[in-house]
Every structure is written in C-alpha cells, then in structure tokens.
C-alpha positions in Angstrom: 9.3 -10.1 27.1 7.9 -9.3 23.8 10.9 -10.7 21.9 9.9 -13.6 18.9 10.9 -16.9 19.6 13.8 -18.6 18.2 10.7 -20.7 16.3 9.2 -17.6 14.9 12.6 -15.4 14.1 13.6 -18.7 12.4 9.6 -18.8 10.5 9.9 -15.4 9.4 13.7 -15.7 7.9 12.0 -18.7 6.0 8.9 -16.7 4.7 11.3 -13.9 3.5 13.2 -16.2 1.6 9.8 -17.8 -0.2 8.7 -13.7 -0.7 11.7 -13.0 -2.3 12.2 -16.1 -5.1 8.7 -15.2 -5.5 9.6 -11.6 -6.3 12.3 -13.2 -8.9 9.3 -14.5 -11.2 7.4 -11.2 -11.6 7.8 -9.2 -14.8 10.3 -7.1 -14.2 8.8 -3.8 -13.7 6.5 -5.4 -11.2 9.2 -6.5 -9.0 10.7 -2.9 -9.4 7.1 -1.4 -9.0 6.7 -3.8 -5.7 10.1 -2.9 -4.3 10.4 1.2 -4.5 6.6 0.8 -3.0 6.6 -1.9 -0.1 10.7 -2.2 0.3 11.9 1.8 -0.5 8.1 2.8 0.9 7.9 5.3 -1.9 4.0 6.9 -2.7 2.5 6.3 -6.1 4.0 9.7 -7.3 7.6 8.8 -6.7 7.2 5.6 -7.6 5.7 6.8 -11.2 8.5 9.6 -12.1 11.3 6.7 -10.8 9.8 5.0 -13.1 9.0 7.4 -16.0 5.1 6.5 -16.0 1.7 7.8 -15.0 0.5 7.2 -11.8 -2.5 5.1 -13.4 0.1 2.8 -14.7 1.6 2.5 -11.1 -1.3 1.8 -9.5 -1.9 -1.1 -11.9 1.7 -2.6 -11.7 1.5 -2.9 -8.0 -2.6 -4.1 -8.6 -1.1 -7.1 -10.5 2.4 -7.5 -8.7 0.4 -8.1 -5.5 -2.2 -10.5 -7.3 0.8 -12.3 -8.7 2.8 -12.8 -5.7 -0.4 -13.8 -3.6 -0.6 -16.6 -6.0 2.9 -17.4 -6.0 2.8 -17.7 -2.3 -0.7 -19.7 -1.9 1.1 -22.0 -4.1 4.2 -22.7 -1.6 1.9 -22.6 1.0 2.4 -19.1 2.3 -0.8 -17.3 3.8 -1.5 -13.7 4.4 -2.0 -14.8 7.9 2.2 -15.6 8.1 3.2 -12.3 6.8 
C-alpha cells in the first residue's frame, strides 16, 4: 500500500497552509504570476496575455516570486526537501 500515512497526509496539509500565508506576502502580481503558473499550470504565454505583459516580464515575476517564497519558507522552517 502506497497510501501516505496519517503523519504525512497530516505534514503536508500543514506545509500547504505555511505555502499559502506565504503566498499572502508576495506583491501582488507575484502571487497572481505564481498561481496561474504552478496552481492554474498555465505556460509563460498565457500567463503573459492573462496578464497583459511580455513574456520577459513573466519570466521575471515568477524568477522573483519563487526567490521570495523560498525565503519565506526557509524562514518557518520549510525545506525544498518537504515539498
């Protein structure tokens, strides 16, 4: 049985809940960059005319979203490891 354990279903409901308040303190067209790419799973092309910017700008959002939220987590003791 490949099923998680009761310890880790429990773990990752925890972890999402960290992810997400750390989603809250982005700027708020990183958090919307971040979402339509890793939530919606929209390419940089989409994601860009959703928007209403070039893909360059995109690219950079979700360059500095990711840096951000990698901090955010380190700092609440949330490794890339856990995800």
């Amino acid at each position: 049985d490949k099923s998680p354990l009761p310890d880790e279903n429990a773990m990752r409901a925890e972890i999402r809940k960290i992810i997400e308040s750390a989603l809250v303190q982005l700027r708020s067209e990183y958090r919307e960059v971040w979402r339509l790419r890793y939530i919606e799973g929209w390419n940089t092309a989409e994601t860009a005319a959703r928007m209403g910017r070039g893909e360059n700008t995109v690219k950079v959002w979700v360059y500095r979203a990711n840096k951000q939220l990698r901090v955010l987590l380190r700092r609440k003791g949330i490794t890339s490891e856990m995800v």
